[in-house]
N, C-alpha and C positions, 0 to 999 in steps of 0.2 A: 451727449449724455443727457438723458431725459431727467429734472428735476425733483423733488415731490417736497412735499412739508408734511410732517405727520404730527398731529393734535391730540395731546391727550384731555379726556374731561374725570378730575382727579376729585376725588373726596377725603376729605380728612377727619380719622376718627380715632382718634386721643394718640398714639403711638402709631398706629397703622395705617399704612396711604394703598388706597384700594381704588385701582384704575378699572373705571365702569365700564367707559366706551374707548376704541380706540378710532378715529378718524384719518383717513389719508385721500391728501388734496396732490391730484396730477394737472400739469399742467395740460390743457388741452389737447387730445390727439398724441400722447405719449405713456409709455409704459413706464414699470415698475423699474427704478434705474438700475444698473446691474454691471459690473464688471468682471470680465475670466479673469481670474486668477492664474491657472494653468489649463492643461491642454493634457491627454493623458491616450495612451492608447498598448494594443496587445499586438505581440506578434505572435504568428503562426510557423513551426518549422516544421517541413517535410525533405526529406532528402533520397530517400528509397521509397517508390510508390510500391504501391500493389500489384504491379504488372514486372515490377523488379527492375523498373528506368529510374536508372539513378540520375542525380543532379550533378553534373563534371562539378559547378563550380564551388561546389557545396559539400561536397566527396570530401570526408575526412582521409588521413592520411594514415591507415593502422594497418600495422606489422602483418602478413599474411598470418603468422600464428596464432594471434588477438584474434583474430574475425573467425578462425576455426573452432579458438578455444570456447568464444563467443556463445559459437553455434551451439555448440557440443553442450554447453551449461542449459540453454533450453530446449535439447532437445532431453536431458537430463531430467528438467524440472516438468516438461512434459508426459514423460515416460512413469514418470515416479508418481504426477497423480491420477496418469490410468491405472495404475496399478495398485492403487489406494482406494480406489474409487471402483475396482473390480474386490476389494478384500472387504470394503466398507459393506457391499450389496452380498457378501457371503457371510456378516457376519465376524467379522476379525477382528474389523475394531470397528471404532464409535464415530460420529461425525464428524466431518472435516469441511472445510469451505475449498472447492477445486480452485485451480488457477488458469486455467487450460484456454489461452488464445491471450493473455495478458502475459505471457514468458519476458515479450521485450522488455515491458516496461519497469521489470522490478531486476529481469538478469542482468541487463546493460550495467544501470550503476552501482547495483552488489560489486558487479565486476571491476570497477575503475575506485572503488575503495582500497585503501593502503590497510595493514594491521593496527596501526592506528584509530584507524574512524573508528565510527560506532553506527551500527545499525539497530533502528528501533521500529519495528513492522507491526503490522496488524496479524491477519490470518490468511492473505491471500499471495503469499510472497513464498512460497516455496524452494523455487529455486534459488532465491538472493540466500536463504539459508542457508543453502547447501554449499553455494560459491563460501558464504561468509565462518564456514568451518562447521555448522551444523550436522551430524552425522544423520544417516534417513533413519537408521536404528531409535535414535532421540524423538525425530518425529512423530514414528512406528507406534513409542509407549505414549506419548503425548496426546496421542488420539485416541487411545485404546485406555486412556482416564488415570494413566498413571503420574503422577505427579514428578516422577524422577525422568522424564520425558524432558522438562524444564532445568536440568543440571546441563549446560550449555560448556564446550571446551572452556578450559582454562586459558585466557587469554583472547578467547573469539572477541569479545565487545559485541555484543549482541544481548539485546531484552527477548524476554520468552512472549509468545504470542498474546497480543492485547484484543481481548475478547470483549473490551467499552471502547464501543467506537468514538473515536478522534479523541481518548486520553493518553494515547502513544505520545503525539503531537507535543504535550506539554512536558511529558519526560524528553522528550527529545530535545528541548528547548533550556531544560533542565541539567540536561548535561552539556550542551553547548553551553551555558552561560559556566558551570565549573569547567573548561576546557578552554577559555577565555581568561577565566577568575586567575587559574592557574597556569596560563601564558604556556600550553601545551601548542608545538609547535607541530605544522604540517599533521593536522589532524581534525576531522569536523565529524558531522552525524547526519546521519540519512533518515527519515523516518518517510514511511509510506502508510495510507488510509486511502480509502476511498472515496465517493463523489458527495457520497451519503454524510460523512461526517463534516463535511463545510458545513454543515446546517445546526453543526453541536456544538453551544457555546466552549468547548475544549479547543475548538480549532483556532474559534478566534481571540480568546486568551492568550494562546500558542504565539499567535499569528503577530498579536499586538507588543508581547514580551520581547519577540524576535526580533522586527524592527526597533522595540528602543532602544535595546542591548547589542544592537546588532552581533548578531552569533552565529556560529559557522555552522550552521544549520540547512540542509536541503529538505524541502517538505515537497514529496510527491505524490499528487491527487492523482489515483487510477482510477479515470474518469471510465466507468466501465457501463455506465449509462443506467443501472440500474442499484437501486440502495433496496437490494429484498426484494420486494413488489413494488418498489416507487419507481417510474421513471424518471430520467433526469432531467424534463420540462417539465415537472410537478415538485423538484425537489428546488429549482430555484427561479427566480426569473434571472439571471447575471445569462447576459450573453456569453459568456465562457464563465470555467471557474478561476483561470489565471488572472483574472482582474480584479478579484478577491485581493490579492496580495496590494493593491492602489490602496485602500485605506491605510494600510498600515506601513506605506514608502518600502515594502517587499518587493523588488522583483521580481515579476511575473513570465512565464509563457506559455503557451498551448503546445503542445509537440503531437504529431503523430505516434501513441506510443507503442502502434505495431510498428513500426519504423527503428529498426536496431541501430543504424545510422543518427537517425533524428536524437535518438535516447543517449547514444552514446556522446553528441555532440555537445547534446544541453546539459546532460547530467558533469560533462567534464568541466565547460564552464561555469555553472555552480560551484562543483567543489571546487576549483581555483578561488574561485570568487572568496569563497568560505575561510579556505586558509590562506589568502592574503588578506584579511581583514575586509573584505568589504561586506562582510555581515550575510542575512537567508537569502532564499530564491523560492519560489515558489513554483514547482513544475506541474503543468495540469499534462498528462499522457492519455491523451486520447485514446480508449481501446476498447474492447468490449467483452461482455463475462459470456463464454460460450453456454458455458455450464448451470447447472441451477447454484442458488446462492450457498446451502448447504445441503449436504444428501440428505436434509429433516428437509427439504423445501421442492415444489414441486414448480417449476416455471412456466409449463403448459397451464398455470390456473389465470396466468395474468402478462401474458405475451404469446407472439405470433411467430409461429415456424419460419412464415415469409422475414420477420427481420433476422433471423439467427442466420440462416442462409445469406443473407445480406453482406451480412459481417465475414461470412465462412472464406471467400475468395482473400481478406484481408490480414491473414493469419501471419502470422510475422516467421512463424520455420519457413512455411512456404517464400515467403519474400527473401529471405535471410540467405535459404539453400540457392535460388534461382541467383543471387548475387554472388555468390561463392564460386559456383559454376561458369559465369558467366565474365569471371576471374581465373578462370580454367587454373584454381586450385581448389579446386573439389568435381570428385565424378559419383555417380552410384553404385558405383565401387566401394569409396568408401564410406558412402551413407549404409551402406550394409554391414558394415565390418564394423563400422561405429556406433550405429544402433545394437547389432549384436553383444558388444562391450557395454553398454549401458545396462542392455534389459539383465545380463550377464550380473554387473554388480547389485542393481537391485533385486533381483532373485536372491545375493547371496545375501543382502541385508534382512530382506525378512526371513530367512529362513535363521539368521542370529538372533534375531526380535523374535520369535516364536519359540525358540527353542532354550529361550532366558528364560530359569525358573524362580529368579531372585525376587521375582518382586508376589508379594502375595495378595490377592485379591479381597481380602479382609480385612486391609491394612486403612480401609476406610474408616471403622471403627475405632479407630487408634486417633487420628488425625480429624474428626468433624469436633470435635469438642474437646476442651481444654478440663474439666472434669468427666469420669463417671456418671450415666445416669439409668439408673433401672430399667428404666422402660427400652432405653438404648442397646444396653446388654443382652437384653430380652430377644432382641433382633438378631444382635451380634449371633447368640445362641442357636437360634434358628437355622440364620444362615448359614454355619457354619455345621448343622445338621443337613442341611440341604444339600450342602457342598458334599459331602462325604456319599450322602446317600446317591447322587450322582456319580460319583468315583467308585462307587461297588456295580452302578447299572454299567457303566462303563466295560469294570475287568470281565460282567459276567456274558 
C-alpha cells in the first residue's frame, strides 16, 4: 500500500480557518493510496435468440397454455396499435405513442402480475393494459382527448398514462412504500418508463427511495434505444442502464427484452423478490421502438432505414411464434384462426367507441377552468356555432 502525507498551509482569521494551499507528499515512485472496497458487476440474460434457439438450460418451465396465452396477448397489443395507428392517420383520434416491436417487454410481466399488484406505465405499454383489465374502448377515448378514457375498471390497480416522463417511477415507489406501510401480502408494483427517463432526476429519487425502504417495486427501463430524437449513446455514458440500480444497492439486469422467455424469467424473479421482502429490481429490456415516437414525430428526420431493418429480424411475435411451433403446439392454422379473433374483437371495440354518444366534445369548456371567463365563453359560443353549422353541411 503506497503511503502519502498531506500538508495543509492554514490561515487563521478571527472565527474562520481558510485552507490556501493543499500539498501532497508520495513517497517516491508510488501512487495515490487506495483500496476497493467492493467489486460490482451486471448480468446479461438471453434465453430465446432471434433465430428462435432456445437455451435447454435456461428454458423456463411454463404451462403450454401460458406460452399461447402469452402469445396471443402481443399479438393482441400488436394488432390494436396497427389499428390505432391506421385510425390516427384517418383522422379518428388524436396521438398516441406506438408500441409495436416492444410487445415482450411490457406483455411478459403485465402477464405474471396477480389482482393484487399494481401497474404504473408510461404511454408505450399497450398491451400490459389490456392484460392488466384496461378495456381498448378506454383507450379508444383516451386518445381521442376524452378525459373519461382514464376511468380505469374498478379493482384493475392500474395508474392512467404518465405523459412526464419517469414521474410514474416515483408513484410507483409511492405505493410500494404504502403496500409495505400496510403489510399487504403477495402484492408489489410494476412501473415501466423508458431509457430516456434515467436521465430525469424522477427516476433517481424513485431509485434512491426504493433501495432505502426497500419496496416491492419492479422498475422496468424499455431500453428502446431512442428518447424522441436522442439516441441511447447521447443519452448516457453507463455501459448499460442496469447498473443504474449499483448506486442505490437495487438489483439490476440487462435482459433481452425481445426475448419473451428472458422477460418472463426476470420479470418473475423480481416479483418474487418483491413480495418476499427482499425489496426493487431494476430491469433494463433491451428492445427497440419500430415505430416513430408519436404519430406528431417523424423518425426519417434523425435515424436510418438501415438500423430499423436491423432490429426487424429481432421482433419478438416472430421469435415467440417460431418457438411455439417448434413445440409443435402451435401451427398456422391457428395463427390464422387467432389472428382472425383478435382483429374480430378490435373491430368490435371501435365500432362501440365510435358509436358512443355520451361524451360531448364541448365538455372542454366546462372542465379548463374552475370559474367563468368572458372571453372563454366567447369561444365556447363560437364553437359551438361551428359545431352546429357543420351538422346542418352534414344532413344537407
Amino acid at each position: 500500500m503506497a503511503s502519502a502525507l498531506i500538508a495543509y498551509e492554514k490561515k487563521s482569521n478571527k472565527n474562520k480557518l481558510k485552507f490556501d494551499t493543499v500539498k501532497f507528499y508520495f513517497n517516491k515512485g508510488q501512487n495515490m493510496p487506495k483500496k476497493i472496497t467492493n467489486r460490482f458487476s451486471v448480468s446479461y440474460l438471453q434465453i430465446l435468440d432471434e433465430n428462435g434457439k432456445v437455451d435447454k438450460k435456461l428454458e423456463p418451465k411454463i404451462p403450454d397454455k401460458d406460452l399461447i396465452s402469452m402469445y396471443r396477448w402481443m399479438v393482441m397489443a400488436r394488432e390494436f396499435d396497427e389499428r390505432m395507428l391506421k385510425l390516427q392517420r384517418q383522422g379518428r383520434i388524436g396521438t398516441f405513442g406506438p408500441s409495436i416491436g416492444q410487445e415482450a417487454a411490457h406483455c411478459i410481466p403485465a402477464y405474471l402480475m396477480n389482482e393484487k399488484d399494481w401497474m404504473v406505465g408510461a404511454f408505450r405499454e399497450a398491451g400490459a393494459r389490456l392484460i392488466r383489465g384496461e378495456t381498448m374502448e378506454q383507450a379508444l377515448h383516451f386518445y381521442n382527448g376524452y378525459e373519461e378514457g382514464n376511468a380505469k375498471p374498478e379493482g384493475s390497480n392500474i395508474l392512467p398514462v404518465s405523459i412526464i416522463v419517469g414521474a410514474q417511477a416515483l408513484h410507483a415507489v409511492g405505493i410500494g412504500y404504502s403496500l409495505k406501510y400496510r403489510k399487504v401480502k403477495d402484492a408489489a408494483v410494476v412501473t415501466f418508463f423508458g431509457d430516456g427517463a434515467t436521465s430525469e432526476g424522477d427516476f433517481h429519487e424513485a431509485m434512491n427511495f426504493a433501495g432505502v425502504w426497500q419496496v416491492p417495486v419492479v422498475l422496468i427501463c424499455q431500453n428502446n434505444q431512442w428518447a424522441i430524437s436522442l439516441p441511447r449513446h447521447k443519452q448516457t455514458r453507463s455501459a448499460t442502464i442496469a447498473q443504474k440500480g449499483i448506486a442505490y444497492d437495487v438489483p439490476g439486469i440487462q435482459v433481452d427484452g425481445n426475448d419473451p422467455l428472458a422477460m418472463y424469467v426476470a420479470s418473475k424473479e423480481a416479483l418474487e423478490r418483491a413480495k418476499s421482502g427482499g425489496g426493487p429490481t431494476l430491469i433494463e429490456a433491451v428492445t427497440f421502438r419500430m415505430m416513430m415516437h408519436t404519430t406528431a414525430d417523424d423518425p426519417t428526420k434523425y435515424r436510418t432505414d438501415e438500423e430499423v431493418e436491423g432490429w426487424r429480424p429481432k421482433d419478438p411475435l416472430i421469435r415467440m411464434k417460431t418457438y411455439l411451433i417448434n413445440k409443435n403446439i402451435w401451427s398456422d392454422t391457428k395463427e390464422e384462426e387467432m389472428r382472425a379473433e383478435v382483429k374480430k374483437e378490435i373491430d368490435e371495440a371501435v365500432k362501440n367507441f365510435e358509436a358512443n354518444p355520451s361524451f360531448d366534445s364541448a365538455l372542454v369548456f366546462d372542465h379548463t377552468y374552475g370559474n367563468k371567463h368572458y372571453t372563454f365563453e366567447e369561444e365556447r359560443t363560437e364553437f359551438l356555432a361551428e359545431r352546429a353549422k357543420e351538422a346542418e353541411n352534414v344532413k344537407a
